[in-house]
C-alpha positions in Angstrom: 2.4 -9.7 -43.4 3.9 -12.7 -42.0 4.2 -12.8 -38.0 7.0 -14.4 -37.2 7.5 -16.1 -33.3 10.8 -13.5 -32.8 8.5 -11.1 -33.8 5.4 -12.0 -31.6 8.0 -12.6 -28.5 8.9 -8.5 -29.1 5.3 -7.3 -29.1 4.1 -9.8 -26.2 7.2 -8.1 -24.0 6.4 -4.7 -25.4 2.5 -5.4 -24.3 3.3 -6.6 -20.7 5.8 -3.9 -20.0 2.8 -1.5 -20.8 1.1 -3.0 -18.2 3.7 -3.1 -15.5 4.0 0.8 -16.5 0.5 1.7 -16.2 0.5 -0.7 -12.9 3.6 1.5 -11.4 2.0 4.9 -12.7 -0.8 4.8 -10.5 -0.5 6.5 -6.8 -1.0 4.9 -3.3 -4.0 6.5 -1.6 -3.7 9.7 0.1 -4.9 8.9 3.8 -4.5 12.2 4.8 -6.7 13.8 2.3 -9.6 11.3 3.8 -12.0 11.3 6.5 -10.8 9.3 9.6 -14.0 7.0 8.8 -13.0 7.3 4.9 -9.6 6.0 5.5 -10.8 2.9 7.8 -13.5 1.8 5.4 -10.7 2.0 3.0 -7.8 -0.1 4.4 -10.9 -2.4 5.8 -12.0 -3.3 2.6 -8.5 -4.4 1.1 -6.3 -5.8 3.6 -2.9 -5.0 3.4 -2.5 -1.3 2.2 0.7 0.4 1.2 -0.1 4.2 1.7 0.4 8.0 2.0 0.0 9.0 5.6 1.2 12.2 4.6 3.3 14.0 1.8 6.2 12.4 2.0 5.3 9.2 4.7 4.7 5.8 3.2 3.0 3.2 5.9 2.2 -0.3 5.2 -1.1 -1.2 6.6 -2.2 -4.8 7.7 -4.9 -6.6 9.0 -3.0 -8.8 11.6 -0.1 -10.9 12.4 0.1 -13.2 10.1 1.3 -10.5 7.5 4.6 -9.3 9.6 7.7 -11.2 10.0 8.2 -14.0 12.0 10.1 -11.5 14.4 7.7 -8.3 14.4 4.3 -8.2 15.7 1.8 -5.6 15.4 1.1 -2.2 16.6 -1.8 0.3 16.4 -0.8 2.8 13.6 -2.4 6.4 13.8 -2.3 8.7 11.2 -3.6 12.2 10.4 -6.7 12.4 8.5 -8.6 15.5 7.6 -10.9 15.5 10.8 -8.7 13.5 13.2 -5.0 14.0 14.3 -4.3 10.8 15.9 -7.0 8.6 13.6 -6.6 4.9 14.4 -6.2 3.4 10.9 -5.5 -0.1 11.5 -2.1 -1.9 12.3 1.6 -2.1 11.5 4.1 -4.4 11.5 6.9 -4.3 14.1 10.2 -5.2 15.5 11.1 -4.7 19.5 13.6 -1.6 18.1 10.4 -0.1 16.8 7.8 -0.6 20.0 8.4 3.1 21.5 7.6 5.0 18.3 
């Protein structure tokens, strides 16, 4: 059987949309199924962190400024973990609209 590059194109697109699948499949962490200490050592070792706070609560965790619009700056982000309520996770990103949350 003769591969032809029309024919090569298709399976290379088929192959990387696998991928992208698979990629999109997987689920953000569950922070609030973690110890407080858990969920630190966990957005400590990867930086920025998109995750569950809780069932239906995405946050977007990051190690400093440098990751948050020039307009936003950073603010301590709790979330509840299974032995804390108020577990200091790391920090958020910000705009002056957002500061009393």
């Amino acid at each position: 059987m003769r591969l032809t590059a029309r024919s090569a194109a298709g399976a290379a697109i088929v192959a990387g949309l696998a991928v992208l699948a698979a990629g999109a499949a997987q689920a953000r962490p569950a922070l609030y199924t973690m110890t407080c200490s858990e969920a630190r050592a966990f957005v400590k070792n990867r930086g920025v962190v998109i995750a569950d706070a809780g069932p239906n609560v995405t946050v977007r965790i990051v190690p400093g400024r440098q990751y948050c619009d020039r307009l936003q700056k950073t603010k301590p982000l709790f979330v509840k973990t299974r032995d804390n309520p108020q577990c200091l996770i790391g920090l958020r990103c910000a705009t002056e609209a957002m500061s009393a949350e």
